[in-house]
C-alpha positions as CSV (number, residue, x, y, z in Angstrom):
1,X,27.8,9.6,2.4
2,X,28.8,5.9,2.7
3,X,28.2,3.3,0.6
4,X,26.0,1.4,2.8
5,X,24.0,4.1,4.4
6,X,22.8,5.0,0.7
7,X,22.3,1.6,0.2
8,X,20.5,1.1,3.6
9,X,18.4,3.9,3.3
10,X,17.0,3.4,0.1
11,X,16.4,-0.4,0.5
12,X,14.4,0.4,3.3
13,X,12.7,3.5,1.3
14,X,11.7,1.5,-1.3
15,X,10.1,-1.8,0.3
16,X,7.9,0.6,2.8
17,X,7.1,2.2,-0.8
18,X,5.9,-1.2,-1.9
19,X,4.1,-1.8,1.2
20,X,2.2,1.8,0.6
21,X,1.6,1.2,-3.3
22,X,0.2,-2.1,-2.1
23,X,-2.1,-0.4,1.0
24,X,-3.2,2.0,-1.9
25,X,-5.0,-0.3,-4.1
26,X,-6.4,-2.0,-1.2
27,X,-6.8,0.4,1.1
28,X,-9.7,1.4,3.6
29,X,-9.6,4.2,6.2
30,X,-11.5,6.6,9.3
31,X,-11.0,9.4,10.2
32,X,-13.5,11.1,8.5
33,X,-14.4,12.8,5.0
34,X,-12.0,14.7,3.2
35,X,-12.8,18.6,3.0
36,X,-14.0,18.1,-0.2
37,X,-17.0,15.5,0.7
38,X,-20.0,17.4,1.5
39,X,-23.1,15.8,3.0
40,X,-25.9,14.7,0.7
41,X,-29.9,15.0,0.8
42,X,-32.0,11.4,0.0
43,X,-31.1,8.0,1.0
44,X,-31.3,4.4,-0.1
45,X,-33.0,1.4,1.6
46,X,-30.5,-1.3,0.6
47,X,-28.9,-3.2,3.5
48,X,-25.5,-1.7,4.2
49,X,-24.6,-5.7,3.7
50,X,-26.4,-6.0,0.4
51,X,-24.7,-2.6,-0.6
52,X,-21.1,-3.8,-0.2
53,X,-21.5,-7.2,-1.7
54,X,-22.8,-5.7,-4.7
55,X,-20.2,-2.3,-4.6
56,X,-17.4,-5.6,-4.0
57,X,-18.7,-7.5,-7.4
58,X,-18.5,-4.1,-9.4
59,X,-15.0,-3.1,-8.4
60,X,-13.2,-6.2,-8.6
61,X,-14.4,-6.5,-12.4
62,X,-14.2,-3.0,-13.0
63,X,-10.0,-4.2,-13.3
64,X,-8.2,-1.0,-13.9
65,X,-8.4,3.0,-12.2
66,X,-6.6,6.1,-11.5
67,X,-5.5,6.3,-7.9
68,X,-4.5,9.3,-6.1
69,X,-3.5,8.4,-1.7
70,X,-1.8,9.4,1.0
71,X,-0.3,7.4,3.3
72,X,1.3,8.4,7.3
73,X,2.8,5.9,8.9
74,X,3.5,7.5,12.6
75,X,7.0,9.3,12.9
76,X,8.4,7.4,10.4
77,X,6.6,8.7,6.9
78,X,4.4,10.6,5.6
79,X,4.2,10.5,1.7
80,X,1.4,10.9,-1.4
81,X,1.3,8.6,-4.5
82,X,-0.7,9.3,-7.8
83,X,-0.9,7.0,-10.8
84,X,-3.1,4.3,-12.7
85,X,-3.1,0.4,-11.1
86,X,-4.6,-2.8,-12.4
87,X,-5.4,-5.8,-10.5
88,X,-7.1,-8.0,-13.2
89,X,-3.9,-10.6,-13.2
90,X,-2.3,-9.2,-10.2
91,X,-1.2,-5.6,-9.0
92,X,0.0,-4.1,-12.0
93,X,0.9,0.1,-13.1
94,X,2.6,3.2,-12.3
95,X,2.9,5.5,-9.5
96,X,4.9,8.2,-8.6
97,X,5.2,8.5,-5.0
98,X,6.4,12.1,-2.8
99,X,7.7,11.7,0.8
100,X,6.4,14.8,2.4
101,X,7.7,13.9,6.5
102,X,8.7,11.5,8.7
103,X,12.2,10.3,9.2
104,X,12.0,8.6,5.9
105,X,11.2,11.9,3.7
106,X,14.6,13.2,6.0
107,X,16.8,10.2,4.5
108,X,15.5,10.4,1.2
109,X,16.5,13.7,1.4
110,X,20.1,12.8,1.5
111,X,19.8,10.2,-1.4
112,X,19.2,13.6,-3.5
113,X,15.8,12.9,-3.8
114,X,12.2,13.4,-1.8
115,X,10.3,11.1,-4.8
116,X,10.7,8.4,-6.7
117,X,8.5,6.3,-9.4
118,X,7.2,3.2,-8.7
119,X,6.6,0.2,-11.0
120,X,4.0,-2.9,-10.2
121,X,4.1,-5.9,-12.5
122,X,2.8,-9.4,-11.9
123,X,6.1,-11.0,-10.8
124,X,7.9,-8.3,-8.9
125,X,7.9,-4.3,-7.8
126,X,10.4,-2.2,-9.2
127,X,11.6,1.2,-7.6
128,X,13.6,4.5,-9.4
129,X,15.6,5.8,-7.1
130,X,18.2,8.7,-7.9
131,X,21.5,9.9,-9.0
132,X,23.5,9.3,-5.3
133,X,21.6,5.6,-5.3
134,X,23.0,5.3,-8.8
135,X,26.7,6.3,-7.9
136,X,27.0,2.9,-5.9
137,X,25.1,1.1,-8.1
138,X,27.2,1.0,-11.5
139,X,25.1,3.8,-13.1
140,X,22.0,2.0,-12.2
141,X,18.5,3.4,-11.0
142,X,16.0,0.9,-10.3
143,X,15.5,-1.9,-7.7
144,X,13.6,-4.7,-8.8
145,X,12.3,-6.7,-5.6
146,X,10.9,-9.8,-6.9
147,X,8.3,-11.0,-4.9
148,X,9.3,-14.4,-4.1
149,X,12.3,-13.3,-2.9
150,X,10.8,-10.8,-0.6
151,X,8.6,-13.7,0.9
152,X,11.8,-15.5,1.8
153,X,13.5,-12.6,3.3
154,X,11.5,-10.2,4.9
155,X,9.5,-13.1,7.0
156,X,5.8,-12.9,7.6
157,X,5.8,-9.1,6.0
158,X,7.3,-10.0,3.3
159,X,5.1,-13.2,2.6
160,X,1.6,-10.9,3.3
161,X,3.3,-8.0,0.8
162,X,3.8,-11.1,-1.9
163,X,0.4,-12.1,-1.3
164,X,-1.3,-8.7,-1.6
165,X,0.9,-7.4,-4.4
166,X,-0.5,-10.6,-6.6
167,X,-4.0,-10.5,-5.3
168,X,-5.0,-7.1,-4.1
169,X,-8.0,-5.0,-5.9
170,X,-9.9,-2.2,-4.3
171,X,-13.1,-4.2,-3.5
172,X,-10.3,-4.9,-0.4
173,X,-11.6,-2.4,1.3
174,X,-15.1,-3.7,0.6
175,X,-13.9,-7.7,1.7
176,X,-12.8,-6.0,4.9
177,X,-15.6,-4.8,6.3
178,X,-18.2,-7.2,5.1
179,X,-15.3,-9.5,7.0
180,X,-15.3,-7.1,10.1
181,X,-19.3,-7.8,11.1
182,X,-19.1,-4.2,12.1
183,X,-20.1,-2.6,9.1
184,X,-22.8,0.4,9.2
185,X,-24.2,2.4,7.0
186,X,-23.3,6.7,7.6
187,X,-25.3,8.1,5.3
188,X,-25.0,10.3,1.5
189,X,-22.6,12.2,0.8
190,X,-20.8,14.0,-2.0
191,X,-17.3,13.0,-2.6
192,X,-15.1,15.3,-5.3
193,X,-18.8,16.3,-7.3
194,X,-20.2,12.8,-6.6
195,X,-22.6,11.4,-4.7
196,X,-21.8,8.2,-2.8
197,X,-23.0,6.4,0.5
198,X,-20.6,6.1,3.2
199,X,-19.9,3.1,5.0
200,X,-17.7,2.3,7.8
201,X,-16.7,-0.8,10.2
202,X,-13.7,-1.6,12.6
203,X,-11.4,-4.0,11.6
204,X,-9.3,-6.3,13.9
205,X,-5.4,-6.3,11.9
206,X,-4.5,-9.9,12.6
207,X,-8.2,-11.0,11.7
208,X,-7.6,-8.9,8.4
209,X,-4.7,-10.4,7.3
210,X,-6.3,-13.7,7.7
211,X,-9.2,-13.0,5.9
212,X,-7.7,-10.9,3.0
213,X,-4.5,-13.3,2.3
214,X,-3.7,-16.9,1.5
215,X,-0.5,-17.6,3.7
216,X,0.4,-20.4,6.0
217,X,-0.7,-20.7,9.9
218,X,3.3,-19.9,10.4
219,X,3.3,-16.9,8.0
220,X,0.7,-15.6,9.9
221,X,1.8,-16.3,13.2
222,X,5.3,-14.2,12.1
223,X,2.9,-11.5,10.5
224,X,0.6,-11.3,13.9
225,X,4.0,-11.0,16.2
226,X,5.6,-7.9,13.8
227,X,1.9,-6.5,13.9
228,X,2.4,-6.7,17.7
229,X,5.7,-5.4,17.9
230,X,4.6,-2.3,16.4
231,X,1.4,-1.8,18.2
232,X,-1.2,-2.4,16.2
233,X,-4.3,-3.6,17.1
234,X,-7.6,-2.6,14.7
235,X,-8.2,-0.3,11.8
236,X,-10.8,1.6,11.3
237,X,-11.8,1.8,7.8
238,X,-14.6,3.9,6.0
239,X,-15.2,3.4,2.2
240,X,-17.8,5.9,0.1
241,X,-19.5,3.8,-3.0
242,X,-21.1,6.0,-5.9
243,X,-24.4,4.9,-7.8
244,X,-22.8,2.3,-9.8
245,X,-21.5,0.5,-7.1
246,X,-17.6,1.8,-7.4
247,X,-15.7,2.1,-4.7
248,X,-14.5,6.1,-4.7
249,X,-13.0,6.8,-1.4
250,X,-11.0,4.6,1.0
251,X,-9.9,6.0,4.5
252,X,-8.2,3.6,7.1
253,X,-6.3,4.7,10.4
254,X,-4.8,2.7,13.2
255,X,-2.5,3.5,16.3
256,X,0.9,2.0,16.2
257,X,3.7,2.0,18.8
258,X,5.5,5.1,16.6
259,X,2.2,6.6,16.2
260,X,-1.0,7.0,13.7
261,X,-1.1,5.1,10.5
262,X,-3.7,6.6,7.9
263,X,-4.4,6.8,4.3
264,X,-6.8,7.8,2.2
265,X,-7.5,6.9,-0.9
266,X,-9.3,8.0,-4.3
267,X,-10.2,6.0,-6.6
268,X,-11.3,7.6,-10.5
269,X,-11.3,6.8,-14.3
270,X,-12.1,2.7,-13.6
271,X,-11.2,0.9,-17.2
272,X,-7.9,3.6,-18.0
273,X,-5.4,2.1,-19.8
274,X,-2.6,0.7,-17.8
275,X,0.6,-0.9,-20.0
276,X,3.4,-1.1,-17.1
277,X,6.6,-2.7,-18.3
278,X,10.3,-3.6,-16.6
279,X,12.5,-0.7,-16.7
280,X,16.0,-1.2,-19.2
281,X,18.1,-4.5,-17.4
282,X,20.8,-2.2,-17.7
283,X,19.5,0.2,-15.3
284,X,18.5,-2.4,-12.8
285,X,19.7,-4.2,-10.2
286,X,18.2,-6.8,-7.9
287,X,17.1,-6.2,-4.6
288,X,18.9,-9.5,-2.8
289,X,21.8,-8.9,-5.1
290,X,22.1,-5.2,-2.5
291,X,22.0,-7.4,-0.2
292,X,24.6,-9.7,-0.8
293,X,27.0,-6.6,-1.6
294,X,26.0,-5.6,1.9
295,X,26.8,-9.3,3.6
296,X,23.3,-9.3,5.2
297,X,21.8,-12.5,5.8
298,X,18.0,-13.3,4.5
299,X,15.6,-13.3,7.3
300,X,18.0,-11.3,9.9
301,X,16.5,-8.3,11.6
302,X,18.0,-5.9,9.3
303,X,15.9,-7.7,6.2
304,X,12.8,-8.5,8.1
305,X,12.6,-5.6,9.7
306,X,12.5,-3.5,6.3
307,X,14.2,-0.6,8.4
308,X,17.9,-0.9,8.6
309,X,19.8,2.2,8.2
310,X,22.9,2.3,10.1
311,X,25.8,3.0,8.4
C-alpha cells in the first residue's frame, strides 16, 4: 500500500472519528427506542418545557459519564464507541471506537486495523491508529489534531468541530430541542432497567449549529453550504430523562445526500472518574505536519472536505 493512501485514509478516518466522539457527547436522535426500552405505566404533569430546562441544569453540572453510541453516517460508516467523557472544562476522556461498515470500516481494514482509541483533551483530539499507519510514520501511532489548527484548515467544519470539542456536554441534546420550538412530550418509558420520560422535537441543521456554537456569520455561512452539499436538512432528535433529571438516552437521525445519519447514545455512571492525558511525544505526530509530508494546502478540498483518499 502507498505511502499516501495510508496516510490519506487514516487522516480522513480519524477526523470523521473526532466528528463522531464529538456527536456522542452531544448527541440527540429518532428513530425510535432501542429494543431494550419498554413502555412505562404513570405519568408526570410537568411541562415537557419545564422538564428539559431542569433535565438541561442537571446534566450539564453532573460533568462527567460513561458513554456507550453508535453512530451511521449513510454509505460512508457505520461504527460504535464506548468510553467515559468529561465536559466540565471542555470535552475531555477516552473512547475506543469500532468501524463496523461503510466504506470507511473497508479502508480501515487495509490500515490493519477496524478500531482505534480515541483521546479528547482540552486543547486538541488525539487518535491511535496502527502498525501499517506507524510504518510511515517513524514508528509512531497517534495523530494529535489540535483544534485550532483544524479550525484553520478544514473551513467551516473544522471551526464548528473546534467549537463543539471545547464546549459540548450532553444537556446538547437537551439545548436542541428546547431550541427547536418542536419539542413534545411521548410518554414513560423504561430505558436499560430505568424509567425515564421521552421527549422528542425536529431540529432544523443550520439553525442548530447556530444555536449550539459560537462561530462567526462566515463560519457559519461555510458550515451551512458543506451542510448543503451533503443534503442535509433537519434532525430529528429524541432524548429519554430519568427521575433525576439525567439525560440517559440520545437518538438523532437525518437524511443526507449518501444516505441516513443516526446515532444513539447512552449515557451511565454521571461523576466516574475521567483522567485523560497526551499519549508519549515520541509516539506522536501532528496532524498538519501529515499534511505537509503530503504537499496539501490548508483549506483545499482535500483538507476541508475531511475525505481525501486517493492514492
Amino acid at each position: 500500500m502507498k505511502s499516501t493512501h495510508v496516510r490519506r485514509v487514516t487522516l480522513s478516518i480519524a477526523l470523521v472519528s473526532a466528528l463522531a466522539g464529538a456527536a456522542a457527547c452531544s448527541s440527540g436522535s429518532s428513530g425510535g427506542s432501542g429494543k431494550d426500552d419498554k413502555a412505562a405505566q404513570g405519568t408526570t404533569h410537568v411541562s415537557p418545557i419545564a422538564a428539559l430546562q431542569s433535565a438541561e441544569k442537571s446534566t450539564d453540572g453532573a460533568d462527567t459519564a460513561r458513554i456507550e453510541s453508535t453512530t451511521s453516517l449513510g454509505t460512508l460508516m457505520s461504527m460504535k464507541s464506548d468510553g467515559s467523557m468529561g465536559w466540565g472544562d471542555g470535552l475531555t476522556g477516552d473512547m475506543t471506537i469500532t468501524y463496523t461498515g461503510g466504506t470507511m470500516a473497508e479502508a480501515m481494514r487495509k490500515t490493519g486495523s477496524t478500531s482505534m482509541q480515541a483521546r479528547y483533551l482540552s486543547d486538541a483530539y488525539y487518535a491511535k491508529m496502527g502498525e501499517a499507519f506507524a510504518e510511515h510514520t517513524g514508528g509512531k501511532h497517534w495523530i494529535r489534531y489540535a483544534y485550532d489548527d483544524l479550525a484553520k484548515i478544514a473551513g467551516g467544519s473544522g471551526a464548528f468541530l473546534k467549537d463543539q470539542m471545547q464546549n459540548s456536554s450532553p444537556n446538547q441534546s437537551v439545548k436542541l430541542l428546547l431550541a427547536s420550538g418542536d419539542v413534545k412530550k411521548v410518554g414513560e418509558e423504561t430505558v436499560r432497567g430505568e424509567k425515564t420520560t421521552h421527549y422528542s422535537g425536529t431540529v432544523n441543521v443550520s439553525d442548530l449549529a447556530a444555536k449550539s456554537s459560537h462561530l462567526t456569520a462566515s463560519q457559519l455561512a461555510s458550515l451551512k453550504k458543506q451542510f448543503t452539499q451533503a443534503g442535509i436538512t433537519t434532525e430529528d432528535v429524541d432524548i429519554w430523562v430519568n427521575g433525576k433529571d439525567l439525560l440517559v438516552k440520545a437518538v438523532s437521525k437525518g437524511e443526507m445526500s449518501s444516505g441516513t445519519m443516526s446515532s444513539t447514545t447512552y449515557y451511565s455512571d454521571y461523576g466516574v472518574k475521567v483522567a485523560a492525558v497526551a499519549p508519549p511525544a515520541g509516539d506522536t505526530t501532528d496532524f498538519k505536519d501529515l499534511l505537509k509530508t503530503q504537499g496539501l494546502t490548508p483549506g483545499s478540498s482535500d483538507t476541508s472536505s475531511g475525505s481525501g483518499t486517493s492514492s
